[in-house]
mmJSON file of the N, C-alpha and C atoms, coordinates in Angstrom:
{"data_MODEL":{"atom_site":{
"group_PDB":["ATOM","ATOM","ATOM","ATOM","ATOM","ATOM","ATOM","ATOM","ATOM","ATOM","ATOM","ATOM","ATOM","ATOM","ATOM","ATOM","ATOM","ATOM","ATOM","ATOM","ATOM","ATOM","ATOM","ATOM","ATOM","ATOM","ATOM","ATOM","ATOM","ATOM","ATOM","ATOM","ATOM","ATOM","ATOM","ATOM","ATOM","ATOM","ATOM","ATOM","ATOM","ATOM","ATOM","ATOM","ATOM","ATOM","ATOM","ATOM","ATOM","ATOM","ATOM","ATOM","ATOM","ATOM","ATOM","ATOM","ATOM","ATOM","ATOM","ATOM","ATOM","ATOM","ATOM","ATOM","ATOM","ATOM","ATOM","ATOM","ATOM","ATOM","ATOM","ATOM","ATOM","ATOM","ATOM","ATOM","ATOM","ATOM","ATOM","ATOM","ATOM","ATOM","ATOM","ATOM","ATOM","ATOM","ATOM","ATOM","ATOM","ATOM","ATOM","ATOM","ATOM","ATOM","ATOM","ATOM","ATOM","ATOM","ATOM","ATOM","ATOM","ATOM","ATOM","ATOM","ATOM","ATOM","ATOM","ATOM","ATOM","ATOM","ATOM","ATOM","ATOM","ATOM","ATOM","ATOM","ATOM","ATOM","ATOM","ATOM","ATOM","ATOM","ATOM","ATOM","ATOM","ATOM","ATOM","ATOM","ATOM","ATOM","ATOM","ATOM","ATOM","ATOM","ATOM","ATOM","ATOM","ATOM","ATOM","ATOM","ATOM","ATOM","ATOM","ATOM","ATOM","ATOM","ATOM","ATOM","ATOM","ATOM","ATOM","ATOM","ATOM","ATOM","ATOM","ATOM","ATOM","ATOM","ATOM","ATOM","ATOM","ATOM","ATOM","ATOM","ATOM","ATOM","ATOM","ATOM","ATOM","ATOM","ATOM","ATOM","ATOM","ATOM","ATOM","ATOM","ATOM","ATOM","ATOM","ATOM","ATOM","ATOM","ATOM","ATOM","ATOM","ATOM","ATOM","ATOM","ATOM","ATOM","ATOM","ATOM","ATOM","ATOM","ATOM","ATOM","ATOM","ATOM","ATOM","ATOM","ATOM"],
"id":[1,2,3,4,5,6,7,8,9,10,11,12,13,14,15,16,17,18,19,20,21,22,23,24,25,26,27,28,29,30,31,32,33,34,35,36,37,38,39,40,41,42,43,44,45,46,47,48,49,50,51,52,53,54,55,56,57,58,59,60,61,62,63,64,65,66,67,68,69,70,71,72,73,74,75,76,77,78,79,80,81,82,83,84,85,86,87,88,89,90,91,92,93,94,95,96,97,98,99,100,101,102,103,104,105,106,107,108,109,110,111,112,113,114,115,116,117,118,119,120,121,122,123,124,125,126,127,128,129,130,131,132,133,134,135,136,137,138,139,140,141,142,143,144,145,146,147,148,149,150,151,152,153,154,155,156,157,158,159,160,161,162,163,164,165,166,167,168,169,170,171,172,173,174,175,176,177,178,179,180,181,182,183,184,185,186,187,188,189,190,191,192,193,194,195,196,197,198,199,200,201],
"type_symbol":["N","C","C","N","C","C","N","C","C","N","C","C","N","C","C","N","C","C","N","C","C","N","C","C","N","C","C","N","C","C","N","C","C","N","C","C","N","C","C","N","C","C","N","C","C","N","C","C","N","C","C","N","C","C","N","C","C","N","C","C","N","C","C","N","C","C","N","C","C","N","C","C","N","C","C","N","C","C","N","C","C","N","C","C","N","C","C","N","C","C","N","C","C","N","C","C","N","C","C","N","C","C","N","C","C","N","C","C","N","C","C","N","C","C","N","C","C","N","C","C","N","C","C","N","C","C","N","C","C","N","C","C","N","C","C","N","C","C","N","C","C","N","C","C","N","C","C","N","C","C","N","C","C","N","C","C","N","C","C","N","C","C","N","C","C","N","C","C","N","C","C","N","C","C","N","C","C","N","C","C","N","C","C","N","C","C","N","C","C","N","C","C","N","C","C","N","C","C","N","C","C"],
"label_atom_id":["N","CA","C","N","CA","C","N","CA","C","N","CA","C","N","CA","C","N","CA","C","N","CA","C","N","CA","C","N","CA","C","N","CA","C","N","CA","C","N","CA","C","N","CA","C","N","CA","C","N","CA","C","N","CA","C","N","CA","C","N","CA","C","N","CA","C","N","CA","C","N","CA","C","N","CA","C","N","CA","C","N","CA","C","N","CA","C","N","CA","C","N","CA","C","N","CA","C","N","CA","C","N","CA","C","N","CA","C","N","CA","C","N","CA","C","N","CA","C","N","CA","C","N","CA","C","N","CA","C","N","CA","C","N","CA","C","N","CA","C","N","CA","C","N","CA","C","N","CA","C","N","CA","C","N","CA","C","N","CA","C","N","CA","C","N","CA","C","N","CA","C","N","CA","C","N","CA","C","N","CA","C","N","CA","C","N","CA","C","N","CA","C","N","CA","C","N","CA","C","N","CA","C","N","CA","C","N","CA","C","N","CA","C","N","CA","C","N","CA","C","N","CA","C","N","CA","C","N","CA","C","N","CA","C"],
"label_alt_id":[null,null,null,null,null,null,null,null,null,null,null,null,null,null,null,null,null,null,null,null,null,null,null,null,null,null,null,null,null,null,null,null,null,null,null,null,null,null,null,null,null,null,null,null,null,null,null,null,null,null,null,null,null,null,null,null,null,null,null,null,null,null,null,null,null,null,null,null,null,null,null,null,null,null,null,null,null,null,null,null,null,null,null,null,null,null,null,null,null,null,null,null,null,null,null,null,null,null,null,null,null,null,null,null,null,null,null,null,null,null,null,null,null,null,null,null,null,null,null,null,null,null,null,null,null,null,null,null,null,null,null,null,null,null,null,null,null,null,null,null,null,null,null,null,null,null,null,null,null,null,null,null,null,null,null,null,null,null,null,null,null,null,null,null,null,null,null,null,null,null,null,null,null,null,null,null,null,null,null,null,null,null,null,null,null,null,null,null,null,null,null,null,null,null,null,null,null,null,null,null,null],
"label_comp_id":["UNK","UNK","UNK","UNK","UNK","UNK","UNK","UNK","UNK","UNK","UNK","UNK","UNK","UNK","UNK","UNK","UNK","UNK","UNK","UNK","UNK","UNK","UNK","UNK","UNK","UNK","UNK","UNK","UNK","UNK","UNK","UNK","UNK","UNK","UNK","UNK","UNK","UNK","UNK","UNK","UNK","UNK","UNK","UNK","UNK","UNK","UNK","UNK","UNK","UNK","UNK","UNK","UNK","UNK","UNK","UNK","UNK","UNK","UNK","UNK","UNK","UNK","UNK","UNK","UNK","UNK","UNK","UNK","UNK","UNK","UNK","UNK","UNK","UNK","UNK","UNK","UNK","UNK","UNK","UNK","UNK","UNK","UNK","UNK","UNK","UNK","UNK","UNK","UNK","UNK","UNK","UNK","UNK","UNK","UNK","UNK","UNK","UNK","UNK","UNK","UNK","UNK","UNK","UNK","UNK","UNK","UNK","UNK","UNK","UNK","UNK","UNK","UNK","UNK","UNK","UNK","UNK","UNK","UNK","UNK","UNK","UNK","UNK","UNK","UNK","UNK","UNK","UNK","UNK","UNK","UNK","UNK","UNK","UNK","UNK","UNK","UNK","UNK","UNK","UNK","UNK","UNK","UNK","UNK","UNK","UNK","UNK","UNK","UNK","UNK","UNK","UNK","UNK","UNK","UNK","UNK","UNK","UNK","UNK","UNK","UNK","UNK","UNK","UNK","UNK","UNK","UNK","UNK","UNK","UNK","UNK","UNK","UNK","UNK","UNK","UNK","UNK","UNK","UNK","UNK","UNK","UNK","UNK","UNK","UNK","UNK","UNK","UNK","UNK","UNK","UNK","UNK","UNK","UNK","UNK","UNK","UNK","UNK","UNK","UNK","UNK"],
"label_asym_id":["A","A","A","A","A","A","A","A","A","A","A","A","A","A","A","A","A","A","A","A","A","A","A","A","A","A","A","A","A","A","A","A","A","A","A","A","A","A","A","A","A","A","A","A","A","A","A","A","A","A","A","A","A","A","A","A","A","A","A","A","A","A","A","A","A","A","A","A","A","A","A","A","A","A","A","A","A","A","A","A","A","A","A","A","A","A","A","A","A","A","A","A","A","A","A","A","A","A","A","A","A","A","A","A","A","A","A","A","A","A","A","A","A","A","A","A","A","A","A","A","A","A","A","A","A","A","A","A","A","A","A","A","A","A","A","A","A","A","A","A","A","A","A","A","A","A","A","A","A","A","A","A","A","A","A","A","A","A","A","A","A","A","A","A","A","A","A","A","A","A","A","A","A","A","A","A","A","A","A","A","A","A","A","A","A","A","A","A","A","A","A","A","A","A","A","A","A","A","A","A","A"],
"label_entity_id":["1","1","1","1","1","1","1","1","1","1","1","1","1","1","1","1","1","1","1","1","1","1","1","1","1","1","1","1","1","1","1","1","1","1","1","1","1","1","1","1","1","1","1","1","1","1","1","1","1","1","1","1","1","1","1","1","1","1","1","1","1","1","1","1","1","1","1","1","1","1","1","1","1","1","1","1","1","1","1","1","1","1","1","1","1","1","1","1","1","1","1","1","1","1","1","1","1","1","1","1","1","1","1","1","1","1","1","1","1","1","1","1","1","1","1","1","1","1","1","1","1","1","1","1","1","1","1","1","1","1","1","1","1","1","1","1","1","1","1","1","1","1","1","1","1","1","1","1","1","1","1","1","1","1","1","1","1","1","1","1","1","1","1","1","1","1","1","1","1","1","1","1","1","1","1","1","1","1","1","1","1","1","1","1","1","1","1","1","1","1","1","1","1","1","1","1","1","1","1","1","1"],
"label_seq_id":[1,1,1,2,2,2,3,3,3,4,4,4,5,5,5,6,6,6,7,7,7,8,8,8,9,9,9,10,10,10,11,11,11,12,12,12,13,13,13,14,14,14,15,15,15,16,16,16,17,17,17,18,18,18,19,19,19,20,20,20,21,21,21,22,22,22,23,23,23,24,24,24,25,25,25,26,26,26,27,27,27,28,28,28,29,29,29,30,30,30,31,31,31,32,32,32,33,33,33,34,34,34,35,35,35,36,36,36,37,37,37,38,38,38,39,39,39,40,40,40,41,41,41,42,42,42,43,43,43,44,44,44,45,45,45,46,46,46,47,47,47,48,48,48,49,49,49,50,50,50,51,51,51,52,52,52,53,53,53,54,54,54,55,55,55,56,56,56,57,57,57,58,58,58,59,59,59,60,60,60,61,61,61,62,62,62,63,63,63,64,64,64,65,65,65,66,66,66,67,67,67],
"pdbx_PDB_ins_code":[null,null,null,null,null,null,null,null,null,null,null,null,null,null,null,null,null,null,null,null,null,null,null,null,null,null,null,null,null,null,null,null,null,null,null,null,null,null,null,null,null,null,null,null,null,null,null,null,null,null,null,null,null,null,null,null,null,null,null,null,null,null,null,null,null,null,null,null,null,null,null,null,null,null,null,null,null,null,null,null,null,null,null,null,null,null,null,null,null,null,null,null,null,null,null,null,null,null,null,null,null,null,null,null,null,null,null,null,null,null,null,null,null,null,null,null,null,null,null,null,null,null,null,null,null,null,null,null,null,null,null,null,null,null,null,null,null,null,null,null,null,null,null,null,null,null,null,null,null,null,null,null,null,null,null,null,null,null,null,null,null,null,null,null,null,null,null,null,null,null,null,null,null,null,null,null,null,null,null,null,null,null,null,null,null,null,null,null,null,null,null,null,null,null,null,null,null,null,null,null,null],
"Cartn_x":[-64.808,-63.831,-63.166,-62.064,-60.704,-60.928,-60.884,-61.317,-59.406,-58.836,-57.074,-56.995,-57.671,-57.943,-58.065,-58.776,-59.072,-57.465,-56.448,-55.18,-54.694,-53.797,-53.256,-52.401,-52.356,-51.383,-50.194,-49.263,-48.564,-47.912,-48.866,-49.006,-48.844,-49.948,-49.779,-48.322,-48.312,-46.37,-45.624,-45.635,-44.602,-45.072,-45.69,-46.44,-45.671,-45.964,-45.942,-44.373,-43.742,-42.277,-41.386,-42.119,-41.698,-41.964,-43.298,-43.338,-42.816,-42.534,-42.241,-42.837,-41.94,-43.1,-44.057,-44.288,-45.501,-46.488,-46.156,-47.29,-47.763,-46.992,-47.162,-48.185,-48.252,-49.227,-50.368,-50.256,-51.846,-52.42,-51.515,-52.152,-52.639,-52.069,-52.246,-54.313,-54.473,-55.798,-56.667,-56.395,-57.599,-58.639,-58.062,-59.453,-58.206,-59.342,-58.634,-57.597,-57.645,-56.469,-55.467,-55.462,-53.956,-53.676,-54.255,-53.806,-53.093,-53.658,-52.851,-51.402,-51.842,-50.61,-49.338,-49.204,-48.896,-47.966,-49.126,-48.753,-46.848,-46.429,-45.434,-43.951,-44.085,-43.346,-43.803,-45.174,-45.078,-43.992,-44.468,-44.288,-43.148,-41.798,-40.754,-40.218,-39.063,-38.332,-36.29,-36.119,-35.329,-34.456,-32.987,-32.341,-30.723,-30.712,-29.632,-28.742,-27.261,-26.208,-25.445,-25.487,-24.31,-23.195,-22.76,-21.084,-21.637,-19.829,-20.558,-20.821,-20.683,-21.27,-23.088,-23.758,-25.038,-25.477,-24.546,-24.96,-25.364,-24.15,-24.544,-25.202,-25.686,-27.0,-28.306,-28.282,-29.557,-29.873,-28.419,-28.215,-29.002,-28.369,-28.979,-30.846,-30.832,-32.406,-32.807,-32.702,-33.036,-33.378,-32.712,-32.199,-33.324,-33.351,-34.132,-35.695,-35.947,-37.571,-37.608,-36.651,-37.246,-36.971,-36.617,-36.804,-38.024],
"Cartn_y":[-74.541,-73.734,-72.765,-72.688,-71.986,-70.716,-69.221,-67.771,-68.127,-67.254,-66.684,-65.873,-64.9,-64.152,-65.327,-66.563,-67.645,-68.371,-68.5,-69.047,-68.638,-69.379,-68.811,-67.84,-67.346,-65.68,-65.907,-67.204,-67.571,-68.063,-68.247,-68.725,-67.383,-66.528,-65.447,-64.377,-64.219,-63.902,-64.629,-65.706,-66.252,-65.452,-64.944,-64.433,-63.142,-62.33,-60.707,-60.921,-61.32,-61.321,-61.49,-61.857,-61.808,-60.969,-59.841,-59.452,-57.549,-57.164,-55.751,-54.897,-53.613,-52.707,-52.205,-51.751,-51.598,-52.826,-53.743,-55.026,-55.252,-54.914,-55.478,-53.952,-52.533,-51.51,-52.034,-52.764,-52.795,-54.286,-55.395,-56.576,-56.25,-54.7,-54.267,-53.902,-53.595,-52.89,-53.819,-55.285,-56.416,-56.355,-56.018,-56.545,-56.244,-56.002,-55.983,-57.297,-58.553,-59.34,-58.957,-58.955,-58.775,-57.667,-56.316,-55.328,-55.252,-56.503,-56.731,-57.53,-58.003,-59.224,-58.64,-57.097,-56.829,-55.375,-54.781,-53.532,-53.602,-54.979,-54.798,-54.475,-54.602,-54.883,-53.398,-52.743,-51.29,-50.437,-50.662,-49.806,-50.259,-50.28,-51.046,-50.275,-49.404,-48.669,-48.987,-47.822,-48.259,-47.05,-47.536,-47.021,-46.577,-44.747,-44.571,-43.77,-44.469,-43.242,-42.889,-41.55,-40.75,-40.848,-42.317,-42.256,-42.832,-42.552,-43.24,-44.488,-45.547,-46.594,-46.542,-45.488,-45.471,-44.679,-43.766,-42.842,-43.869,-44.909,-45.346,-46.838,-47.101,-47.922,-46.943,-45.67,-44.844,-44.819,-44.17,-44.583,-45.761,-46.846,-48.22,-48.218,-47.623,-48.086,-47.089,-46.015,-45.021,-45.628,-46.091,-46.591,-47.925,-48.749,-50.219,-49.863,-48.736,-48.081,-47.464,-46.936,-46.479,-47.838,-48.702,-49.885,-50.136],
"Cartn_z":[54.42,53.713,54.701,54.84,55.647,55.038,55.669,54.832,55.397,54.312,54.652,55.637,56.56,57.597,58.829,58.588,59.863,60.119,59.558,59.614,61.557,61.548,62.789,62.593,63.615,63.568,63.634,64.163,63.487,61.727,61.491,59.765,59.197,59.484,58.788,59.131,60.48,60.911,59.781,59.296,58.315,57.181,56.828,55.329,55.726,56.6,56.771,56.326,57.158,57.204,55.637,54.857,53.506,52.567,52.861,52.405,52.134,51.082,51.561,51.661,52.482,52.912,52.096,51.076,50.112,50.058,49.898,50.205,52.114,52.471,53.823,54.551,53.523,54.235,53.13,52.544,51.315,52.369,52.906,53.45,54.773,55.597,56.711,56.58,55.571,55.108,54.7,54.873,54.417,55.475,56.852,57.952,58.959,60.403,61.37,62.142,61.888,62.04,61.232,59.851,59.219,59.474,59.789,60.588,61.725,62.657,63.828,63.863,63.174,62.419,61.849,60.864,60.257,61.258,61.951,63.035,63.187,64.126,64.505,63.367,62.056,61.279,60.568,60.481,59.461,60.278,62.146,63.054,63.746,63.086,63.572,63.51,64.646,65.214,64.374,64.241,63.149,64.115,64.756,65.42,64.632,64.538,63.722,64.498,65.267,65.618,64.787,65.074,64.274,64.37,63.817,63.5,61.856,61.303,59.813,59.73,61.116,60.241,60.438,60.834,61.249,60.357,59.57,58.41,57.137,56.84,56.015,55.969,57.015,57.506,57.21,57.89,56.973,55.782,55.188,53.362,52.406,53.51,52.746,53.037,53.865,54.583,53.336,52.93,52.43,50.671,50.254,48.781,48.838,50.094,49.923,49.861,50.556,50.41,49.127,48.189,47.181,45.581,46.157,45.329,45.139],
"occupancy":[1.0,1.0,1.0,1.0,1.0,1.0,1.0,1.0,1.0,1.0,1.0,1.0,1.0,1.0,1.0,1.0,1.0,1.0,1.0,1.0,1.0,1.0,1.0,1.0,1.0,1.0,1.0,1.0,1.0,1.0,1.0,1.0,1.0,1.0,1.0,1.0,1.0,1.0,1.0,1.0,1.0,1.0,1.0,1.0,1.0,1.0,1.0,1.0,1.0,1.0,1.0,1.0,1.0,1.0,1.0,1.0,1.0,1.0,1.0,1.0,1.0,1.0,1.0,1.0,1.0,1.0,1.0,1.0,1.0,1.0,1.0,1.0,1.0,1.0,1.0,1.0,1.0,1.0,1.0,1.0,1.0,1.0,1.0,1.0,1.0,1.0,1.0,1.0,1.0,1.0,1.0,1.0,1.0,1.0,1.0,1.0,1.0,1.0,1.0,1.0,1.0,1.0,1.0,1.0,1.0,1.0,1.0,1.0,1.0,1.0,1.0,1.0,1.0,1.0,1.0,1.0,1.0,1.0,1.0,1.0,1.0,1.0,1.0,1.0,1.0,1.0,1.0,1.0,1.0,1.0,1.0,1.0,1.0,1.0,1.0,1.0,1.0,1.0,1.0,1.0,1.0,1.0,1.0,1.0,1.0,1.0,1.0,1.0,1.0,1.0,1.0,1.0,1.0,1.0,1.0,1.0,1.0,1.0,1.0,1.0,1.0,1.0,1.0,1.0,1.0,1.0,1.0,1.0,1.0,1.0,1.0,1.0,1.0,1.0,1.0,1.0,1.0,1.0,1.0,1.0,1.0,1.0,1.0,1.0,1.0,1.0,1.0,1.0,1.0,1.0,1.0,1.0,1.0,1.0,1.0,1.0,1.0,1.0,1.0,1.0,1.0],
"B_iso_or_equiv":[0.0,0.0,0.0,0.0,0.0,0.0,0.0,0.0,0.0,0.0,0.0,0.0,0.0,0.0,0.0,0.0,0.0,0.0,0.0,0.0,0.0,0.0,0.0,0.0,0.0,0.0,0.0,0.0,0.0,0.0,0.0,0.0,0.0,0.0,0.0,0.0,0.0,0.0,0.0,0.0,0.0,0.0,0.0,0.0,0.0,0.0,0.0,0.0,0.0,0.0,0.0,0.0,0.0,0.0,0.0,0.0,0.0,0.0,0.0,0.0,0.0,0.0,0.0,0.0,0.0,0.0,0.0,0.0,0.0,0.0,0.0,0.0,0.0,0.0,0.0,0.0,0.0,0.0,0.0,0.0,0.0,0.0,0.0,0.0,0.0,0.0,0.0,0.0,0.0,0.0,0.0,0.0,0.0,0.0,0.0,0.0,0.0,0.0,0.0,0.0,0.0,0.0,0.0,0.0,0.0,0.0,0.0,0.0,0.0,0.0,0.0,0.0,0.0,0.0,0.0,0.0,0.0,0.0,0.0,0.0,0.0,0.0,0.0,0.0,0.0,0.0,0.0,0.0,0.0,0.0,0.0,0.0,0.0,0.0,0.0,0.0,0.0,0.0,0.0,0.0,0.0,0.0,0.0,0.0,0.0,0.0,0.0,0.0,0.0,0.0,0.0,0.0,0.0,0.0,0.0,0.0,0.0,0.0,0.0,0.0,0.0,0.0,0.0,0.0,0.0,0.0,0.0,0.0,0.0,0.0,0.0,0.0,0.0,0.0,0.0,0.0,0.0,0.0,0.0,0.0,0.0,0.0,0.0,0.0,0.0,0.0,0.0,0.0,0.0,0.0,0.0,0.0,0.0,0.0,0.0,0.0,0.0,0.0,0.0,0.0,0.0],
"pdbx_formal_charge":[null,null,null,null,null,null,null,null,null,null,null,null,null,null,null,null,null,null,null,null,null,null,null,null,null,null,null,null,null,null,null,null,null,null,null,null,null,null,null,null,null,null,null,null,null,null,null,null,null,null,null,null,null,null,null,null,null,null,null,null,null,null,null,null,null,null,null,null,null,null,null,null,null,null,null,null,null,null,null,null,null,null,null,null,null,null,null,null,null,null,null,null,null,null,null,null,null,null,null,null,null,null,null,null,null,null,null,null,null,null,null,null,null,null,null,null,null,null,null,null,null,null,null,null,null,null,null,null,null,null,null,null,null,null,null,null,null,null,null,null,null,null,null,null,null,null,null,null,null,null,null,null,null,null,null,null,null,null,null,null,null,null,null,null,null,null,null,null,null,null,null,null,null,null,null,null,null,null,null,null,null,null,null,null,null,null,null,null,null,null,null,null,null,null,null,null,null,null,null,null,null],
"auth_seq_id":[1,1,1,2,2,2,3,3,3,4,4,4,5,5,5,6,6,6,7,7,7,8,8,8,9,9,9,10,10,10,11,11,11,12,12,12,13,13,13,14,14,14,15,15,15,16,16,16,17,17,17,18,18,18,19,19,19,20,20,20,21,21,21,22,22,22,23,23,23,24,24,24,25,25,25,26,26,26,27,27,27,28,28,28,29,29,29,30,30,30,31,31,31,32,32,32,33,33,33,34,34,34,35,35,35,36,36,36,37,37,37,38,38,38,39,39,39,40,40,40,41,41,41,42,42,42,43,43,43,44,44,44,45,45,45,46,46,46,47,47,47,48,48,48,49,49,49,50,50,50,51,51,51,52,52,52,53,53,53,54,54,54,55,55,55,56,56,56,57,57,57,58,58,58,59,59,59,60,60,60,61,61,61,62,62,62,63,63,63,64,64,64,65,65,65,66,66,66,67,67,67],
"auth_comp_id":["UNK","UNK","UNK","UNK","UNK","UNK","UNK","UNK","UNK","UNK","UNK","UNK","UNK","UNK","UNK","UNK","UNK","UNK","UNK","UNK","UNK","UNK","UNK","UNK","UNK","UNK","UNK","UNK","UNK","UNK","UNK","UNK","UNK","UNK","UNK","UNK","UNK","UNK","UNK","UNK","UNK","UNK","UNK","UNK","UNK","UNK","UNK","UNK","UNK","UNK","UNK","UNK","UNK","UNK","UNK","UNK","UNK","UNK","UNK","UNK","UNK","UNK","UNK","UNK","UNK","UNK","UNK","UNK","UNK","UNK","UNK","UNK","UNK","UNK","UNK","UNK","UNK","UNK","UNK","UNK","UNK","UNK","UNK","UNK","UNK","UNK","UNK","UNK","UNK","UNK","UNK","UNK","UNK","UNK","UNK","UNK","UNK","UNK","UNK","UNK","UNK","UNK","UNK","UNK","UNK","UNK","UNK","UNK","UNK","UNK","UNK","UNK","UNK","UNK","UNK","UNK","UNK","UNK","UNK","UNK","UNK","UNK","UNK","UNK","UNK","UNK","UNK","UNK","UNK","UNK","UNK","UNK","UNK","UNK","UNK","UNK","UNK","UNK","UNK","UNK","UNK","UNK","UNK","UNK","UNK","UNK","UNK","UNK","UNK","UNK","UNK","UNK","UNK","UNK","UNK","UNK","UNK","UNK","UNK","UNK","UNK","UNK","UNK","UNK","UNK","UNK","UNK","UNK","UNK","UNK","UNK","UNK","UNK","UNK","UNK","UNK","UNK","UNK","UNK","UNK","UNK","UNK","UNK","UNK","UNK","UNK","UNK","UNK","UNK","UNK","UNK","UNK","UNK","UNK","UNK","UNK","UNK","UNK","UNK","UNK","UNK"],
"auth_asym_id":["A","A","A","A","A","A","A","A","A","A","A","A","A","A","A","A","A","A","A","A","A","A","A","A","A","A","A","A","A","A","A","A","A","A","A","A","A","A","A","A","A","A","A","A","A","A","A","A","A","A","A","A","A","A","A","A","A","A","A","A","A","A","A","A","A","A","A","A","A","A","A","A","A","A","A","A","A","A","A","A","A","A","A","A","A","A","A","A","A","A","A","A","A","A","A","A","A","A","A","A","A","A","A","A","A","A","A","A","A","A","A","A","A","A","A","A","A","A","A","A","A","A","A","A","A","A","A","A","A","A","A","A","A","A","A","A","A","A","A","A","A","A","A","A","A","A","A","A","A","A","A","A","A","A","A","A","A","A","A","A","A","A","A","A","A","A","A","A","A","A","A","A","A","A","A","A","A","A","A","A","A","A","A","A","A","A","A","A","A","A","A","A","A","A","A","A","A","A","A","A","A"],
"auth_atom_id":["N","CA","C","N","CA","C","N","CA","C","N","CA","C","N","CA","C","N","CA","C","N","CA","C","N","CA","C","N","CA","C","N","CA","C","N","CA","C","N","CA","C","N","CA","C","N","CA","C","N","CA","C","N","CA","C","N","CA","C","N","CA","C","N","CA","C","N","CA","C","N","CA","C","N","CA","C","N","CA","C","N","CA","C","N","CA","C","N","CA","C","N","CA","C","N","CA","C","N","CA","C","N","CA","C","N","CA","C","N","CA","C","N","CA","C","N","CA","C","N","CA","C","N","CA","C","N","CA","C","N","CA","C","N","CA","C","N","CA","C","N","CA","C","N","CA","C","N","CA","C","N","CA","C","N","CA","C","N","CA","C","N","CA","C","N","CA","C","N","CA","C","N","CA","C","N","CA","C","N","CA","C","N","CA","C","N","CA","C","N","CA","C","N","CA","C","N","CA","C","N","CA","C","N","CA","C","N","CA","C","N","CA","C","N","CA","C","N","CA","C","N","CA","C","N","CA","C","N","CA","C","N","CA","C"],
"pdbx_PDB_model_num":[1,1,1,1,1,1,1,1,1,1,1,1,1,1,1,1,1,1,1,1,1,1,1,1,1,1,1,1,1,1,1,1,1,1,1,1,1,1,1,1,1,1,1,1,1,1,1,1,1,1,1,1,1,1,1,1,1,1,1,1,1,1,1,1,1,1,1,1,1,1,1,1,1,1,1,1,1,1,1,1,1,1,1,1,1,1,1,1,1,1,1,1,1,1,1,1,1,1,1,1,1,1,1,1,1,1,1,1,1,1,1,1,1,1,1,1,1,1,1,1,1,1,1,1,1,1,1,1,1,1,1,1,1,1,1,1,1,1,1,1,1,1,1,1,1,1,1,1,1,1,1,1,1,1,1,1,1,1,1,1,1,1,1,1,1,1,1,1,1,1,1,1,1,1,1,1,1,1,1,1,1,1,1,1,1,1,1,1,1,1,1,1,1,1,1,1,1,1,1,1,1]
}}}
């Protein structure tokens, strides 16, 4: 029997990537692989200049987290 933690870290990269950020910090907390698996995508660098089209790229980022 295959545990869902034994998958390749590729396989599971296809899983993380779909899921959103509220699921993807609760799947971060199963065990230390999906933690590792999961790291690059909680801890993803989100780059905003101040002209308006970077204001309202914040805006949107802002509105899609409280969905």
């Amino acid at each position: 029997m295959t545990i869902f933690a034994d998958l390749p870290f590729e396989l599971l990269r296809l899983i993380v990537v779909d899921l959103d950020y509220y699921s993807l910090r609760s799947f971060s907390l199963v065990n230390r692989r999906c933690r590792s698996v999961s790291t690059l995508d909680i801890f993803y660098i989100f780059k905003v200049e101040f002209t308006e089209k970077g204001i309202k790229k914040l805006k949107g980022l802002a509105i899609s987290l409280l969905v």
